[in-house]
VOFI-799886 format. One record per residue (C-alpha): residue in one letter; x, y, z. Coordinates in steps of 0.001 Angstrom, whole numbers, plus 500000, padded with zeros to 6 digits. Each point is the difference from the previous one (the first is absolute). Example, Ala and Ser with C-alpha at 12.3 -4.5 7.8 and 13.67 -1.06 7.14 Angstrom:
type_x_y_z
A_512300_495500_507800
S_501370_503440_499340
This chain:
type_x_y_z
X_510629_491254_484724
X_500255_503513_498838
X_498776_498827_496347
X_496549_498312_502077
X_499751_503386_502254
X_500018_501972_496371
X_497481_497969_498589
X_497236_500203_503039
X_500203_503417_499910
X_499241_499927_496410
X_497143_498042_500210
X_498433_501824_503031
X_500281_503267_498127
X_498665_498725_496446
X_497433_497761_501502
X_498309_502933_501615
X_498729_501073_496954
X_498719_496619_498997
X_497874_498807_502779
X_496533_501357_501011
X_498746_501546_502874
X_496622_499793_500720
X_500603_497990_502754
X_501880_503155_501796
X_497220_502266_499308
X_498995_501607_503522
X_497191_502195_500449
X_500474_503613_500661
X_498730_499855_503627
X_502469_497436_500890
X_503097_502408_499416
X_501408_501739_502722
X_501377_503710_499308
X_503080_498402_501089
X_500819_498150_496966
X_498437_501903_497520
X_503211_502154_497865
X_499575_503454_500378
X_499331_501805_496116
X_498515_496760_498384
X_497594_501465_497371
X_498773_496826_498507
X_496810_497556_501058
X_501987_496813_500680
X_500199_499067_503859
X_503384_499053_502080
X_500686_496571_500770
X_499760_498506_503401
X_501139_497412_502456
X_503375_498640_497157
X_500956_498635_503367
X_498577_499441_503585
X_502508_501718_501696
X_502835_502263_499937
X_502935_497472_499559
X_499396_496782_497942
X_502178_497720_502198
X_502400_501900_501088
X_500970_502485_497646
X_497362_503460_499244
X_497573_499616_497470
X_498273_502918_498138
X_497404_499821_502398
X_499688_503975_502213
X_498389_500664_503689
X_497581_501906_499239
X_500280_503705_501365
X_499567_500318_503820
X_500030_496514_500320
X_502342_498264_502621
X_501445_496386_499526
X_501314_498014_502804
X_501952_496815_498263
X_501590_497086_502327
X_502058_497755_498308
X_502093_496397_500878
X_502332_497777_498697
X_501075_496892_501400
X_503302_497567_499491
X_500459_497731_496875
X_497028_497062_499961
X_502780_497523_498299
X_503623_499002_499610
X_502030_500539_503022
X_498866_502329_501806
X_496240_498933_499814
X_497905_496924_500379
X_498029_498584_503245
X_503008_501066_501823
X_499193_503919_499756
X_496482_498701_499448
X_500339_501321_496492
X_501897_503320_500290
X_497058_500952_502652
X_502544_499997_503325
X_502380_502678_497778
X_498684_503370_499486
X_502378_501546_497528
X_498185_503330_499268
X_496819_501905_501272
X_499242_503298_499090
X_497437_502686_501269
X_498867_502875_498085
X_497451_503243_499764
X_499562_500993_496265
X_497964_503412_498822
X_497977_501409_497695
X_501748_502874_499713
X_498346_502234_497058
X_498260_498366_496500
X_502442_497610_498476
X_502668_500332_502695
X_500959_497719_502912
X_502541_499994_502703
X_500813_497311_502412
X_502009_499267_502896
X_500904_496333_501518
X_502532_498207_502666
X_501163_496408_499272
X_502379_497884_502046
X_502267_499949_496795
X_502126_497164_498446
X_503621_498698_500056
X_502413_503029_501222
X_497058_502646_498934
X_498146_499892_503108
X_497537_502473_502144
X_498683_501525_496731
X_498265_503072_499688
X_498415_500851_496385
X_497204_502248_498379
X_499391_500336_496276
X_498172_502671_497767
X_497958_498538_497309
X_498181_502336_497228
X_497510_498798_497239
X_501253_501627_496863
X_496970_497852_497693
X_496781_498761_501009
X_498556_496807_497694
X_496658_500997_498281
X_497531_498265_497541
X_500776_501983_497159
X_503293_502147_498874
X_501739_498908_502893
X_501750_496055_500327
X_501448_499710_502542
X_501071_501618_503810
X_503531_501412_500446
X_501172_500681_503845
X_503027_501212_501007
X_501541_499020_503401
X_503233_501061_502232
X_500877_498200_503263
X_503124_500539_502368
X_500584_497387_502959
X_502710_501084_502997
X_501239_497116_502072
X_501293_501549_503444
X_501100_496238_501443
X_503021_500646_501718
X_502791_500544_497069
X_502761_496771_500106
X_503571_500461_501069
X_501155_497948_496856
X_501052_502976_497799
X_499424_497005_497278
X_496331_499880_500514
X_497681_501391_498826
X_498292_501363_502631
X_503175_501402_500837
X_498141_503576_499386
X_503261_502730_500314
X_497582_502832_499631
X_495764_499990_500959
X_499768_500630_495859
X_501402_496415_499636
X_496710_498493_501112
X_497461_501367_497543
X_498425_497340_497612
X_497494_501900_496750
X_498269_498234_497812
X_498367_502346_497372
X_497427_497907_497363
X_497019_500503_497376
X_497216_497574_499881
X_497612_499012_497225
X_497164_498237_500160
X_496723_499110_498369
X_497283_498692_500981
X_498559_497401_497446
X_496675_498854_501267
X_498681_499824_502780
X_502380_496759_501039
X_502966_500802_498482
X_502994_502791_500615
X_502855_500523_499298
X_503176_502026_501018
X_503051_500328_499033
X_502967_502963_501881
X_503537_501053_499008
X_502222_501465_502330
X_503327_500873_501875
X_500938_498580_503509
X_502773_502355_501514
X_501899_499155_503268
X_502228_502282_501140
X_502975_497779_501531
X_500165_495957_499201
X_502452_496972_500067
X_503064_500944_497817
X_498990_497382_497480
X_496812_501329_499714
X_498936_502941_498316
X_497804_502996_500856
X_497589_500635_497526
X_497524_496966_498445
X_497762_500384_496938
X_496831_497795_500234
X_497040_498655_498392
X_496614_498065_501210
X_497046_498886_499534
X_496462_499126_501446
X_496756_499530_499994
X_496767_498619_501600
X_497355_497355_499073
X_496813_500909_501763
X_498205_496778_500170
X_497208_501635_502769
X_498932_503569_500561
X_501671_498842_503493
X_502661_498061_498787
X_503297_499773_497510
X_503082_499018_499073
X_503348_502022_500046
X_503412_499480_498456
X_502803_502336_499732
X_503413_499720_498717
X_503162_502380_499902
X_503514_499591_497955
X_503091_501776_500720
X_501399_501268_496793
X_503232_500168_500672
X_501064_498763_503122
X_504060_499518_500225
X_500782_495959_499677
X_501838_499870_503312
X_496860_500708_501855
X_497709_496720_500475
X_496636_501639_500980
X_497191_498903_497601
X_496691_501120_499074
X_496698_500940_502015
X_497068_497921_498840
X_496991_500074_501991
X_496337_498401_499630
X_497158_500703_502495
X_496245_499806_500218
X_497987_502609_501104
X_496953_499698_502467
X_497862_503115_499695
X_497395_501348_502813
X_497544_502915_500565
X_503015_501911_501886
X_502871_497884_499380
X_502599_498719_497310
X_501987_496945_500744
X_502407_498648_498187
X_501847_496239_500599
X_503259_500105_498490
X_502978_497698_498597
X_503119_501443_499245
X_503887_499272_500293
X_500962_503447_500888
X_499961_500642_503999
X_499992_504119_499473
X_496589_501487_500312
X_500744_503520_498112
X_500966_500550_496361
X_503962_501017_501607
X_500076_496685_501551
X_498550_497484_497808
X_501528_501728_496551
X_503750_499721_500805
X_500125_497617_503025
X_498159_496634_498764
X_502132_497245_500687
X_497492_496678_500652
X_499220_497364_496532
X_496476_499047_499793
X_501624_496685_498407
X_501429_498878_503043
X_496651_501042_502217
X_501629_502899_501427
X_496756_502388_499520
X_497741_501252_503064
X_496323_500604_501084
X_499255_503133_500264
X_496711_502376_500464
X_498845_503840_500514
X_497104_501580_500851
X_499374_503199_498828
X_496596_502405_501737
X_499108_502798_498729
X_498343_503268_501578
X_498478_503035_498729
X_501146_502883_501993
């Protein structure tokens, strides 16, 4: 898998200097200050819209609030549709509700973004607070410059009540022990105006786990969108744990969606076999097999307001 994950990120990155972009090209009186990089000296204009929205499924994309912009962002998930635990008698995972998530993300300055959310939480993290920091190092363009480059940071503190089990673990001895960071760069091009692409390295960190598990996770993903309609598209996204320890049996989120866009509104119908909502949930806590129909509906819908 590692040998696959090396070669798409070779072909994103040599690719971009292959294909053309005169489908990308966007007048100057459609950019917003927001998005323009500050000291660009040449004539070539920034690159809009790679995605519809600020996460591709579930995970960021490269996409930024724009400055003094507020986002308001509720999301669901729902039980397994298949195998066991689904079918007529949950009335396809739709009786369950295994996650939900509400959220106010910020424009805070140009090219930076902070965010702050409450989800019900998963498994033995429950009650989940979280916020994240994302900055856009590199901005697409149609000339000189490929491809976008975002860095993001997010922290997630579950304060469910901490177990008695000193074995578990949500055991928590000290409040430390319940801080989850996941720290990850994402890069992305945008290849016409139907096609992008994303891929994002990174490092999952919890701070106390099972004693066959182990803190720290490398990972690698990737995405992308199909726009078939200036209102709607398809979405995939997929993330591999590099090296997870071979005791542990969680598996790998892998997520598809379509997205439904409106004059104020982005909604996005989602598949995936990972019940977290947040990139410290889904990352190192997926445990459901799309092969044996244990994946979920799920949706968000994301409004945004200039303040």
């Amino acid at each position: 898998m590692k040998k696959i994950i090396n070669v798409i990120i070779i072909v994103v990155i040599n690719s971009t200097w292959v294909y053309s972009q005169d489908s990308l090209i966007v007048s100057d009186n459609e950019i917003k200050d927001e998005f323009v990089s500050e000291g660009a000296t040449d004539n070539s204009t920034v690159v809009t819209e790679t995605f519809a929205s600020i996460r591709v499924v579930n995970n960021h994309s490269i996409e930024m609030i724009p400055v003094r912009s507020l986002e308001f962002i509720v999301s669901h998930k729902f039980g397994d549709l298949a195998g066991s635990n689904g079918g007529v008698a949950t009335w396809f995972g739709l009786d369950n509700l295994e996650d939900v998530r509400i959220a106010f993300e910020y424009g805070l300055y140009k090219n930076m973004n902070a965010g702050y959310g409450r989800s019900k939480g998963i498994g033995h993290t429950t009650q989940v607070f979280d916020g994240y920091y994302k900055y856009s190092i590199l901005q697409q363009r149609t000339s000189k410059m490929p491809i976008s480059l975002v860095f993001v940071s997010a922290v997630s503190i579950p304060y469910g009540p901490a177990s008695t089990d000193s074995t578990a673990p949500n055991s928590y001895p000290t409040f430390l022990n319940r801080f989850i960071f996941t720290n990850q760069i994402l890069i992305a091009r945008k290849f016409s105006d139907r096609i992008s692409l994303q891929i994002n390295l990174g490092y999952n960190h919890r701070n106390y786990v099972d004693y066959k598990d182990q803190n720290g996770l490398f990972f690698a993903g990737i995405s992308g969108r199909f726009r078939m309609t200036k209102s709607f598209g398809f979405l995939f996204e997929y993330i591999h744990i590099l090296d997870r320890p071979s005791a542990i049996t969680y598996t790998n989120h892998l997520a598809v969606g379509i997205e439904l866009l409106t004059g104020g509104h982005a909604f996005a119908l989602t598949f995936a076999n990972s019940t977290g909502m947040t990139e410290n949930l889904f990352i190192p806590y997926t445990n459901r097999n799309w092969l044996q129909g244990q994946f979920r509906f799920g949706f968000s819908i994301n409004r945004r307001f200039k303040l």
